[in-house]
C-alpha positions in Angstrom: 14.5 21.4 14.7 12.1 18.5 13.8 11.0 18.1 10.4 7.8 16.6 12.4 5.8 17.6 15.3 2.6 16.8 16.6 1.3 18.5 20.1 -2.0 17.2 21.8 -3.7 15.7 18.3 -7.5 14.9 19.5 -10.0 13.1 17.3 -13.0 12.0 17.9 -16.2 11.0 15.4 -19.2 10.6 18.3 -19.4 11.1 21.9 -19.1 7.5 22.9 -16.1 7.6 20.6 -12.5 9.0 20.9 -9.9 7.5 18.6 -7.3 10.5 19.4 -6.6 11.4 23.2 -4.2 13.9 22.6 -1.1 12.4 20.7 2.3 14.3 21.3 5.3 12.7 19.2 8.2 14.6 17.1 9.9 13.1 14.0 13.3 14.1 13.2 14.8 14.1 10.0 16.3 11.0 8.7 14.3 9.2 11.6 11.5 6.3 11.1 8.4 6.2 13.3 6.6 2.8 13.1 3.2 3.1 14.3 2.2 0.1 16.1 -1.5 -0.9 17.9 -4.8 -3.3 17.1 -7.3 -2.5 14.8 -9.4 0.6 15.7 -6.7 2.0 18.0 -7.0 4.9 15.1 -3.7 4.5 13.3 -4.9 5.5 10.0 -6.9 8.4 12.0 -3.8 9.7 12.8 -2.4 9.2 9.5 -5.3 11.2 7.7 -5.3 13.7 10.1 -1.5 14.7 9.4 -2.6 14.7 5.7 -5.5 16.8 6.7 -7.9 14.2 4.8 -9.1 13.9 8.4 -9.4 17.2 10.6 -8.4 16.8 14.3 -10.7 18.4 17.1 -8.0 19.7 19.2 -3.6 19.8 18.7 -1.0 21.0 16.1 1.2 19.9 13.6 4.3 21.5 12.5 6.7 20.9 9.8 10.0 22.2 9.8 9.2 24.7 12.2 6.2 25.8 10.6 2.8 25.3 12.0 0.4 23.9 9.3 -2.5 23.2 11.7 -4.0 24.6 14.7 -7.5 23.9 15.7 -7.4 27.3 17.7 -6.1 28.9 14.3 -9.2 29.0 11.9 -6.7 30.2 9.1 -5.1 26.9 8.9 -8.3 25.5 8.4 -9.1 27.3 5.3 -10.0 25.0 2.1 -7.2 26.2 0.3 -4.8 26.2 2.4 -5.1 22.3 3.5 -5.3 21.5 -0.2 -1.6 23.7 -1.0 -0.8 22.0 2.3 -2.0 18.5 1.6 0.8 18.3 -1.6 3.9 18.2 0.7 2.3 14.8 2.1 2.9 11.2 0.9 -0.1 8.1 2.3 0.3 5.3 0.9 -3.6 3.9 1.5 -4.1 0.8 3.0 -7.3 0.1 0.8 -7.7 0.2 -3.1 -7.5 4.2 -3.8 -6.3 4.6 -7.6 -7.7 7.7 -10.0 -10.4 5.7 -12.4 -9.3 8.3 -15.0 -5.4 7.4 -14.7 -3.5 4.4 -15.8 -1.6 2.9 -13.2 1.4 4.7 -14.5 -0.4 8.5 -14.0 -1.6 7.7 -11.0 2.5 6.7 -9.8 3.4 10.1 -11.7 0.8 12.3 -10.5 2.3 13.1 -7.4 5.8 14.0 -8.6 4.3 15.9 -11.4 2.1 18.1 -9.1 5.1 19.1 -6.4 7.4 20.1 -9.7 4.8 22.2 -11.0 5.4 24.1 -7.9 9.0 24.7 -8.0 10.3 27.8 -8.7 12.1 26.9 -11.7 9.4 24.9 -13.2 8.6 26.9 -16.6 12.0 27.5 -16.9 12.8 23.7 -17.0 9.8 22.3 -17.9 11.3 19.6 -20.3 13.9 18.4 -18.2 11.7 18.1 -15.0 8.8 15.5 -16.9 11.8 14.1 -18.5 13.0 13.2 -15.0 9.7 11.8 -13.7 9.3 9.8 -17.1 12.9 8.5 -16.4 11.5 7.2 -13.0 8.4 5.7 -14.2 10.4 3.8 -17.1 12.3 1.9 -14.1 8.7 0.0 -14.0 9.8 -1.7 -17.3 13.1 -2.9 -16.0 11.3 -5.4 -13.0 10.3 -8.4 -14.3 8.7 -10.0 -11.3 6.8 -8.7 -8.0 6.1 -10.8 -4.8 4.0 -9.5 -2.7 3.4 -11.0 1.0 0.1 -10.7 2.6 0.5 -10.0 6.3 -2.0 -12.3 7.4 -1.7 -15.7 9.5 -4.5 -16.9 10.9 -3.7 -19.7 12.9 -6.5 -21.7 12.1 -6.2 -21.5 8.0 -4.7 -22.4 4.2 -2.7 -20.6 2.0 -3.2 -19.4 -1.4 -1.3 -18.1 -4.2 -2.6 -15.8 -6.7 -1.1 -15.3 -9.8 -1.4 -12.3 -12.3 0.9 -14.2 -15.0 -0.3 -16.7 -17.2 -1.6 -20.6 -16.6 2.0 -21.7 -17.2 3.4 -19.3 -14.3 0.5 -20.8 -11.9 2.0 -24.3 -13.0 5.6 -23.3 -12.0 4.4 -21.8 -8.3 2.4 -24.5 -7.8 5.5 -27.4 -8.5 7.8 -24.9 -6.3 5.0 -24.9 -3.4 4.6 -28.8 -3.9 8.4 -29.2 -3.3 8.5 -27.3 -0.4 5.9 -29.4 0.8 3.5 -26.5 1.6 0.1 -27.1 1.2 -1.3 -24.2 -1.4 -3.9 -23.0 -3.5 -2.3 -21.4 -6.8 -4.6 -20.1 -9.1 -4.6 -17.8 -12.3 -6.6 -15.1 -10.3 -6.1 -10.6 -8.6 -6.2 -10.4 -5.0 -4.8 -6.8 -4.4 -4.0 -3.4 -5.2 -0.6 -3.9 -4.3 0.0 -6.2 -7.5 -2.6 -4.9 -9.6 -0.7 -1.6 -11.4 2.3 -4.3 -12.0 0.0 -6.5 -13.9 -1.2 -3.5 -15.5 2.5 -2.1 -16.3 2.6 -6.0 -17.9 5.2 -7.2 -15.1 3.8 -10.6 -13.8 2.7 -10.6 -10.1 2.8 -13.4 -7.3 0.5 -12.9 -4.4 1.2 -15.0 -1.1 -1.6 -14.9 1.6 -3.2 -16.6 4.0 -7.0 -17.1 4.5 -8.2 -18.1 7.6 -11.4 -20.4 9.2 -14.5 -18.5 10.1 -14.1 -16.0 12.6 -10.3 -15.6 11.7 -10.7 -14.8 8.0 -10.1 -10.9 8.6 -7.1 -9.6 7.8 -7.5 -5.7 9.2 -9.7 -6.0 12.6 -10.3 -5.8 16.3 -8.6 -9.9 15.9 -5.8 -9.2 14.2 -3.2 -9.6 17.2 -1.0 -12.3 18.6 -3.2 -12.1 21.8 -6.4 -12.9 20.1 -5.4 -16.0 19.6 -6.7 -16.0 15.7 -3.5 -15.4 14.8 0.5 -16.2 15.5 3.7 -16.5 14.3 4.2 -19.8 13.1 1.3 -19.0 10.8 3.0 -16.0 9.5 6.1 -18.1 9.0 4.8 -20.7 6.3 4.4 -17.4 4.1 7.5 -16.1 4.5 9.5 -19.5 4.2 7.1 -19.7 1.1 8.0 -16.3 -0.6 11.7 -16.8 0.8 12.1 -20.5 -1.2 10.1 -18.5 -4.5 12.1 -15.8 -4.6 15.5 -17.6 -4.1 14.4 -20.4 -6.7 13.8 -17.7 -9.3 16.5 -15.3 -8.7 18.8 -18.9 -9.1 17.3 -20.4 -12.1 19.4 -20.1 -14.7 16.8 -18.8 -17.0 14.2 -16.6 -15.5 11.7 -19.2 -15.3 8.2 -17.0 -15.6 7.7 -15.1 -18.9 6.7 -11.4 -18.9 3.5 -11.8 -20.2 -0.1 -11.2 -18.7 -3.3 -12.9 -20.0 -5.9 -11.7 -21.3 -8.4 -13.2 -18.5 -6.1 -10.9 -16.3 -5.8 -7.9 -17.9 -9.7 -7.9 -18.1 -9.9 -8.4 -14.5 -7.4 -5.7 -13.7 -9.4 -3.4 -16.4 -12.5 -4.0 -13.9 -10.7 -3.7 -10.8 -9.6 -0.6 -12.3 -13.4 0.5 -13.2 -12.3 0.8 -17.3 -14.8 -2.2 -17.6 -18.0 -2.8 -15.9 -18.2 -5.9 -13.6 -20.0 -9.0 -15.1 -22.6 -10.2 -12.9 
């Protein structure tokens, strides 16, 4: 039986516009699916529709046998039943998509807290259950780095490096990138929401990215393909030779050679990223 199945999944948001033309594809369990196709080919469509944040036109889903959606079915439409539903699903978004009223730490949590407030046992081992998930959200304060590759490489472009750390961090990535002889941009700046709740959590950050030359500067487009000729390999390669000489320096050194510390011009940005603060104009 697959723990995944998907039969004739049909989307579309206009007439002139079909993202979805009847998808069919099984997942089985210990399997991986990579999902591969340009921008607009309605990936993340697909994704949202099999965590009902989208609703497909036409098709089924099925989990473990058990059909969660049928567009013929109007009672697997029902509000409440999508939201019970919707629980049993993990997305990790590919924009910013953070609870304002959480910490970066809540938000990580929320998730495992909701599914063991549905277990069966839940009242009976309350205690032990949010002492679990608290054990799994202290591992945050064992890391003491992250590196986080931007998958971007614009052929025509320059690379930059930004830091959530401290000026004394940016000073050490920029030697490293010197001696590499890679030209770079490091500066004491955010860039994502992948390295944001680190920097929150107070674990220093390193952000390696590439930005391109007009017309080549998107990261997430109808462009971003090896056949557009905006981007290629070799571009993609000066990142990953630049994370793999950072991360093989640091893991070497023998004293880790960036402090766990964040500044304050840092946290102030995360704090506005993460709407506690309002943006200065």
């Amino acid at each position: 039986m697959s723990v995944l199945e998907v039969r004739n999944l049909k989307k579309s948001f206009d007439k002139d516009t079909v993202v979805l033309k009847g998808v069919d594809f099984s997942l089985e369990k210990g399997e991986t699916v990579a999902i591969i196709g340009s921008s607009g080919s309605g990936k993340t469509t697909l994704l949202r529709c099999l965590n009902f944040l989208t609703v497909p036109d036409e098709g089924q889903i099925a989990v473990n046998g058990e059909t969660l959606f049928d567009a013929a079915d109007p009672n697997t439409q029902k509000e409440s039943e999508i939201r019970r539903k919707r629980l049993h699903f993990g997305l990790v978004f590919q924009n910013f998509n953070l609870f304002p009223q959480y910490t970066a730490r809540q938000n990580v949590m929320l998730a495992s807290e909701l599914l063991a407030k549905e277990q069966p046992d839940y009242k009976a081992h309350k205690k032990q259950i949010h002492a679990q998930i608290a054990a799994h959200a202290e591992e945050l304060s064992k890391h003491v780095l992250m590196i986080n590759v931007d998958v971007a490489a614009a052929t025509l472009g320059h690379n930059i490096a930004p830091v959530l750390a401290t000026q004394e961090a940016v000073g050490y990535v920029d030697a490293l990138m010197c001696e590499l002889g890679v030209p770079c941009k490091v500066k004491l700046d955010i860039y994502s929401s992948d390295c944001v709740p680190f920097a929150d959590h107070g674990v220093p950050a390193i952000n390696l990215c590439r930005f391109g030359a007009p017309g080549a500067d998107y990261i997430h487009d109808r462009r971003d393909n090896l056949k557009s000729g905006y981007i290629d390999e070799k571009a993609l390669d000066i990142t990953l030779q630049q994370a793999m000489y950072l991360a093989k320096r640091v893991a070497n050194a023998a004293v880790f050679p960036i402090r766990r510390e964040i500044a304050n011009e840092i946290r102030d940005k995360v704090d506005t990223y993460l709407f506690r603060k309002e943006k200065k104009d």
